[in-house]
C-alpha positions in Angstrom: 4.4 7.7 11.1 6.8 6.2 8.5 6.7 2.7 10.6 3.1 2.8 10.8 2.8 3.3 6.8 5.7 0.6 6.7 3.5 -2.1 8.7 0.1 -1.0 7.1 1.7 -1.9 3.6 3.7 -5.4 4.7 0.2 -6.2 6.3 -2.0 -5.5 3.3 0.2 -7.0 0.6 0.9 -10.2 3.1 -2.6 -10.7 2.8 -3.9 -9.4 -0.5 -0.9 -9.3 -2.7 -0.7 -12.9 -3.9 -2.4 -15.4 -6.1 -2.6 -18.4 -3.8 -3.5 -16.9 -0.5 -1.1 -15.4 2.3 2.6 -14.6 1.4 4.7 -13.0 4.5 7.1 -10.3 3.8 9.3 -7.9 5.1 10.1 -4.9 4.1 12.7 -4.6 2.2 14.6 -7.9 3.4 12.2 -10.7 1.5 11.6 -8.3 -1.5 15.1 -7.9 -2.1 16.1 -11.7 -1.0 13.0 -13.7 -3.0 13.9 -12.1 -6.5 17.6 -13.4 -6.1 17.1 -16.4 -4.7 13.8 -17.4 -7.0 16.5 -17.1 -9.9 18.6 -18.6 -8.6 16.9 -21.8 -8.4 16.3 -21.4 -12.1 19.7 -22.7 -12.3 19.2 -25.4 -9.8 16.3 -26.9 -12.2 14.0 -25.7 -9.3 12.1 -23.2 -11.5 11.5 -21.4 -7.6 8.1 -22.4 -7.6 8.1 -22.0 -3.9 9.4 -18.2 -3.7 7.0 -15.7 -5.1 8.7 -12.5 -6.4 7.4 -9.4 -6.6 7.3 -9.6 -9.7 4.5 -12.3 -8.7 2.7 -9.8 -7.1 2.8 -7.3 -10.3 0.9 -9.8 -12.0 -1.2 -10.7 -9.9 -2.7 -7.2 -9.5 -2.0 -6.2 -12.9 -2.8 -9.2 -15.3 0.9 -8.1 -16.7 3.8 -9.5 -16.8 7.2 -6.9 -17.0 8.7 -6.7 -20.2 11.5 -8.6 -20.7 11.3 -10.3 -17.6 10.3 -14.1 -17.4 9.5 -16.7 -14.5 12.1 -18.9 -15.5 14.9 -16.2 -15.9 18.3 -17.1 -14.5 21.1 -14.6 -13.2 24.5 -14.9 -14.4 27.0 -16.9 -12.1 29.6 -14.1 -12.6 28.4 -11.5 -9.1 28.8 -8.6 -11.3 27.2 -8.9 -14.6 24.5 -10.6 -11.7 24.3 -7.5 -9.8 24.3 -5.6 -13.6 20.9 -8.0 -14.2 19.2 -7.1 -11.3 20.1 -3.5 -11.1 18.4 -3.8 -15.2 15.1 -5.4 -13.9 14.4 -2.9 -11.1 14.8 0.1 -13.7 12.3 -2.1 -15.7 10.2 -2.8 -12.7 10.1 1.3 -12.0 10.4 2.4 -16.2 6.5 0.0 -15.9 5.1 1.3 -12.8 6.0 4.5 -14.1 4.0 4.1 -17.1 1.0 3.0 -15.4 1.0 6.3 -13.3 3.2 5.8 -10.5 4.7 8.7 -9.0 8.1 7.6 -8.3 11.3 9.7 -9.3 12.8 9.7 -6.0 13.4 6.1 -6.1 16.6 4.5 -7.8 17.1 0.8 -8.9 20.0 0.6 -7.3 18.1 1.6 -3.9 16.0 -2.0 -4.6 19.3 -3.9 -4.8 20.6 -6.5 -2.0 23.2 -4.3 0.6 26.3 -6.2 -1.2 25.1 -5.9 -4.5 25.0 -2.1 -4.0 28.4 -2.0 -3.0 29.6 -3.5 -6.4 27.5 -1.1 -8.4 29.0 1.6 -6.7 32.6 0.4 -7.1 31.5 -0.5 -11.2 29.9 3.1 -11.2 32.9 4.6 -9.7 35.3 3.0 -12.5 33.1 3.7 -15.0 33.1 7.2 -13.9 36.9 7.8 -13.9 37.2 6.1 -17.5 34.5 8.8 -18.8 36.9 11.4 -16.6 39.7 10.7 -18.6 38.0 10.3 -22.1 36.5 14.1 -21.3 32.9 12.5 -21.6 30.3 15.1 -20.5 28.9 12.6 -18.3 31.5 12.1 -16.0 30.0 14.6 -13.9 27.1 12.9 -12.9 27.0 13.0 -9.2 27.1 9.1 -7.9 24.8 8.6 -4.4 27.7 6.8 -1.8 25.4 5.9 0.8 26.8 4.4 3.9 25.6 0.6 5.2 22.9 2.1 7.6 22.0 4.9 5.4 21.1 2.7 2.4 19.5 0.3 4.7 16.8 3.3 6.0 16.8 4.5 2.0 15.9 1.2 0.5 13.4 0.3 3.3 11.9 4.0 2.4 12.2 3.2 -1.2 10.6 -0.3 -1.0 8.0 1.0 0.8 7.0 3.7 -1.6 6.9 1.5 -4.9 4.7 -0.7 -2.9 2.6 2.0 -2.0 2.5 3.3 -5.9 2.0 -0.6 -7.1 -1.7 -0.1 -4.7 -2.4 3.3 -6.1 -2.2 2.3 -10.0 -3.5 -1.3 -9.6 -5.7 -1.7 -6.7 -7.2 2.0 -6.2 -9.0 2.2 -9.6 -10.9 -0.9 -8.8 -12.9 1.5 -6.8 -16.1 2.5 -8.8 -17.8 5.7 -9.4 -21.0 5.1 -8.9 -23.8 8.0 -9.4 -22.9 10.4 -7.0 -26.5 11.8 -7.1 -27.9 8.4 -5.7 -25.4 8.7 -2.8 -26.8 12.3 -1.6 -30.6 11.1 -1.8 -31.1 10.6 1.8 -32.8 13.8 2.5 -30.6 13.7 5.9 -28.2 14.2 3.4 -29.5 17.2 1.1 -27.5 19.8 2.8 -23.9 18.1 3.6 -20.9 19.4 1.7 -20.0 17.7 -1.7 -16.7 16.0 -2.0 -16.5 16.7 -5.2 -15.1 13.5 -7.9 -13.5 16.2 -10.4 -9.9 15.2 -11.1 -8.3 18.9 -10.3 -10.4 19.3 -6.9 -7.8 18.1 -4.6 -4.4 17.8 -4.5 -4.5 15.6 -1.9 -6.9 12.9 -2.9 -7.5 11.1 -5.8 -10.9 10.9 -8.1 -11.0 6.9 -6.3 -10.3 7.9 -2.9 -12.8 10.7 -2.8 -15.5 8.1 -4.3 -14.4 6.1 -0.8 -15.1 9.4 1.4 -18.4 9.8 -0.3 -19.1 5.8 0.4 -18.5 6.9 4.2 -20.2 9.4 4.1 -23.2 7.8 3.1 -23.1 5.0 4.8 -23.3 6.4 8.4 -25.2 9.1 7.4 -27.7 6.9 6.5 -26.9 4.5 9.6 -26.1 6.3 12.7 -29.6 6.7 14.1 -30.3 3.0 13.3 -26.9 1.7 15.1 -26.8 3.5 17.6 -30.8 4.3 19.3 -29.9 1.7 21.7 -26.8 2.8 22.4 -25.3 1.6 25.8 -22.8 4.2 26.3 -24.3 7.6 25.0 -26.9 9.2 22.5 -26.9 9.1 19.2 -23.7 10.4 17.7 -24.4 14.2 15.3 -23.8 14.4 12.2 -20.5 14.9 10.7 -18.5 15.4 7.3 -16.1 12.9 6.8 -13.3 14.4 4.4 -9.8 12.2 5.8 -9.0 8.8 6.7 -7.1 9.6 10.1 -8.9 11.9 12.3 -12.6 11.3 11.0 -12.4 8.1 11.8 -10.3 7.6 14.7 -13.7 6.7 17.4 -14.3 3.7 15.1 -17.6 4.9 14.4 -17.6 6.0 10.9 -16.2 2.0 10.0 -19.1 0.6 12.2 -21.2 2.3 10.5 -20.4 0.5 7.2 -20.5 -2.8 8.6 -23.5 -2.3 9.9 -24.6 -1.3 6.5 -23.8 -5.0 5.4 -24.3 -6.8 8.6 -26.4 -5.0 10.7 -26.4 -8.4 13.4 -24.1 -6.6 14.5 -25.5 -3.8 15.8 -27.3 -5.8 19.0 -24.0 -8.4 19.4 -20.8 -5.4 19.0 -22.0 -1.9 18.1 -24.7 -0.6 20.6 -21.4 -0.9 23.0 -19.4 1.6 21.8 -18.8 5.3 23.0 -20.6 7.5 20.7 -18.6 10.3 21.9 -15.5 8.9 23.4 -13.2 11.4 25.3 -10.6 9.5 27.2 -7.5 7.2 25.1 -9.5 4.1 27.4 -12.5 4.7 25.9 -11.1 5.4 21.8 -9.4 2.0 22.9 -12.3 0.1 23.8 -14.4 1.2 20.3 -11.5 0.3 18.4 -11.6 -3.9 20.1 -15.3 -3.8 19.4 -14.5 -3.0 15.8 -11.9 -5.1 15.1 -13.8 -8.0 17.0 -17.1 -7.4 14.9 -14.3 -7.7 12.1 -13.0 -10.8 13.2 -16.6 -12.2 13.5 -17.4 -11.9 9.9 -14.4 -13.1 9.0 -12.5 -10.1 7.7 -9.2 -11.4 8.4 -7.1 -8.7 7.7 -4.8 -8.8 10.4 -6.0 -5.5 12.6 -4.5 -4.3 15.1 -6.0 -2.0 17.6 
């Protein structure tokens, strides 16, 4: 599951997370890699124009820039006070994310550093901790996270992976509108379906914007499924349902047919009219899936799907 999530996000953010078009990355290597290296052609008089940062993607999907952090920052040449710079941006980077609603407390800035640079903050921690030791500074207890090369790798994938995920729930999610829920349930098909209700405290599992998006669904084939699919090749038309996730409702691929069809219903005749409308079989949940993603790729939804 947690490579799936992991690919999902390097796919979406490749595509949609820069200013200028497609930016590959992997998670955590070119996150980690590009904010070094982008400062440190800052000292080279390169200014890093061609490495985007994440901190490039922030404000791209924020309109902010992090405070106290500056395209044409340089890092020290001493590795230490280097790793000490870094370590101070990622607790800004979390300390703003933080304030804009991400949940993240799990995730420490030291979790975000390079694999070497960890093992110098540890060893700077570790002296620190002993001189507080001897002082008889209450803080010398502070437990100190030793993680092992393998073990940090998995924990800083993992902790990448999250703030990614938070940086889509606090800047891209609310870019979702609430339209009048009233107008969605007109169609008198829909009079008597279940509510997802859009109060703040209804779920604890989905948020105000992503139970707008289940709604949208919802609605959409509702309002379509008789039209897609009364020339169906491969069954009748598919019942009625209540769509209330995004995994299992809409693993057949016909709940997301039904919105494109909303938009571009040419492709009902060319794509949709061959799907199963109540597929049974892994063969046949596969072969609805490359109709979908084909009538993606024929509208030019590039977004990289895979079925």
């Amino acid at each position: 599951f947690f490579q799936k999530t992991l690919t999902a996000v390097k796919n979406w953010f490749t595509l949609f997370g820069w200013s200028k078009g497609q930016n590959p990355i992997s998670i955590p290597y070119s996150l980690r890699r590009d904010v070094t290296s982008s400062q440190e052609k800052v000292v080279k008089q390169n200014l890093g124009k061609d490495t985007k940062t994440v901190y490039d993607m922030i404000f791209h999907l924020s309109g902010q820039l992090l405070p106290g952090i500056t395209s044409s920052q340089s890092l020290p040449v001493d590795p230490v006070e280097r790793m000490l710079q870094l370590h101070c941006q990622h607790s800004t980077l979390l300390a703003f994310l933080k304030s804009q609603g991400a949940y993240l407390p799990h995730v420490m800035p030291e979790f975000l550093l390079e694999p070497d640079d960890y093992k110098k903050w540890i060893k700077v921690q570790t002296v620190m901790k002993a001189e507080l030791k001897k002082g008889d500074v209450k803080n010398s207890d502070k437990h100190l996270f030793i993680l092992e090369d393998s073990i940090f790798e998995t924990m800083s994938k993992r902790a990448w992976t999250d703030v990614l995920l938070q940086v889509y729930k606090v800047f891209v999610l609310p870019r979702v509108s609430s339209p009048n829920l009233t107008d969605l349930f007109s169609l008198e098909s829909m009079q008597n379906m279940p509510r997802i209700k859009s109060e703040p405290l209804s779920s604890n599992i989905y948020s105000p914007h992503e139970r707008t998006i289940l709604t949208w669904l919802n609605k959409h084939y509702e309002k379509n499924r008789k039209t897609v699919w009364k020339d169906c090749q491969k069954g009748e038309v598919p019942p009625k349902r209540w769509i209330v996730n995004f995994d299992r409702d809409l693993l057949d691929g016909l709940v997301l047919a039904a919105q494109l069809a909303a938009y571009c219903p040419y492709l009902i005749a060319t794509h949709f009219v061959r799907m199963y409308t109540n597929p049974r079989t892994p063969e046949q949940f596969l072969h609805n899936g490359l109709i979908l993603v084909n009538a993606m790729h024929a509208v030019s939804l590039a977004i990289d799907l895979k079925v």
